[in-house]
N, C-alpha and C positions, 0 to 999 in steps of 0.2 A: 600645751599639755591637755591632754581628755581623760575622766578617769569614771569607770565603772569599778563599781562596788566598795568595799570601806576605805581602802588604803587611799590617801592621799594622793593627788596627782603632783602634786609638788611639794618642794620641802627646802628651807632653808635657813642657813644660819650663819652667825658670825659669833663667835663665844670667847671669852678667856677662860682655858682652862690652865691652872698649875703655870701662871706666868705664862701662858701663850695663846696667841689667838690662833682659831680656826674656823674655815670658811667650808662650807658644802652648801652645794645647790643640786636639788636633782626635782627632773622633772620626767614625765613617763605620759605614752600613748595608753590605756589599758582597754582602748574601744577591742571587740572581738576575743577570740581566745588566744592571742598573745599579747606581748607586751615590747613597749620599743621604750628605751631610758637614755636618758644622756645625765651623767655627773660631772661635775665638774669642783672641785677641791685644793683650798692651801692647807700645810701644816704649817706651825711656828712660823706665821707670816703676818706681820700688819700688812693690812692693805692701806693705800692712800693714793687718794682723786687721782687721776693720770697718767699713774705709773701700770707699765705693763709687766705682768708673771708669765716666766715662763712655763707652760703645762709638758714637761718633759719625762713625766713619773707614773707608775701603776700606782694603784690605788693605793690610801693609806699608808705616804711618803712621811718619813722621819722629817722633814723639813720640805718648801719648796710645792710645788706644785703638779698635778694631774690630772687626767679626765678618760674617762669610761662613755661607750653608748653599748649596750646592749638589747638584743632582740629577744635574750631566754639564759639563762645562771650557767649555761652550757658554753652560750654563744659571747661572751665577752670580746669586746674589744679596747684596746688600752691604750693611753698614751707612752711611750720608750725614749728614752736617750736621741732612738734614728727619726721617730715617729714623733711630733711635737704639737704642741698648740701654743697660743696665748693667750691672756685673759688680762681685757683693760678694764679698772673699773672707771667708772663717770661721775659716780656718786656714791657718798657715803654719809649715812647721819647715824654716829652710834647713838645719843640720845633718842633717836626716833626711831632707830630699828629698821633705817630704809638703805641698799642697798643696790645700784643701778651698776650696769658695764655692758660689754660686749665681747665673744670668744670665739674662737675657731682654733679645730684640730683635725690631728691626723692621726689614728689607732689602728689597728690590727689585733689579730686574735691569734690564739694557738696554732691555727693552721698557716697565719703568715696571709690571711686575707687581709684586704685594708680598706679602712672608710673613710672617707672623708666629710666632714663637718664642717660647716660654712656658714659665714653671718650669725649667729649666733649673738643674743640679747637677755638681757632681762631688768627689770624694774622690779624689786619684792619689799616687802617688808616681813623680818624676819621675827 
């Protein structure tokens, strides 16, 4: 991630809210006058060391998992039922707020374009 100007070039978390946990990770290019972002997101899901999620969901799933890259708020692309990803994590320290894994997916946008996302990492503390 690179990021000009105030917004954060990345952001993440792991929370209990109302008895459930949730995870988002989003990380964004902001060099130049666009923007490129990849999210990646559980709802109602413990994560633990190993176990792989699958990212089969648009954004902001009732349960389960998803992932977004976008170039511009117009241009979304989405994880779907056809179009999938998954997300392993490697590590996890709720005590210490550190969370590691690795993803790859495959999204498409309103027009039925499609991207694909490969190798995909992260090591954060949230």
């Amino acid at each position: 991630p690179h990021q000009e100007g105030t917004l954060s070039a990345v952001n993440c978390y792991y929370q209990f809210v109302k008895g459930e946990y949730y995870f988002t990770m989003a990380f964004s290019d902001r060099r130049g006058t666009g923007i490129e972002s990849i999210n990646v997101f559980t709802a109602k899901t413990v994560l633990i060391v190993g176990q792989i999620y699958s990212l089969n969901q648009g954004y902001n799933p009732n349960t389960g998992g998803g992932a977004e890259y976008y170039t511009d708020l117009n241009n979304k692309f989405s994880t779907n039922l056809i179009n999938v990803g998954e997300l392993k994590i490697t590590r996890i320290d709720v005590s210490k707020s550190i969370v590691s894994g690795t993803f790859w997916f495959d999204a498409v946008n309103k027009s039925g374009k499609k991207v694909e996302i490969r190798e995909g990492r992260f090591d954060w503390s949230y």
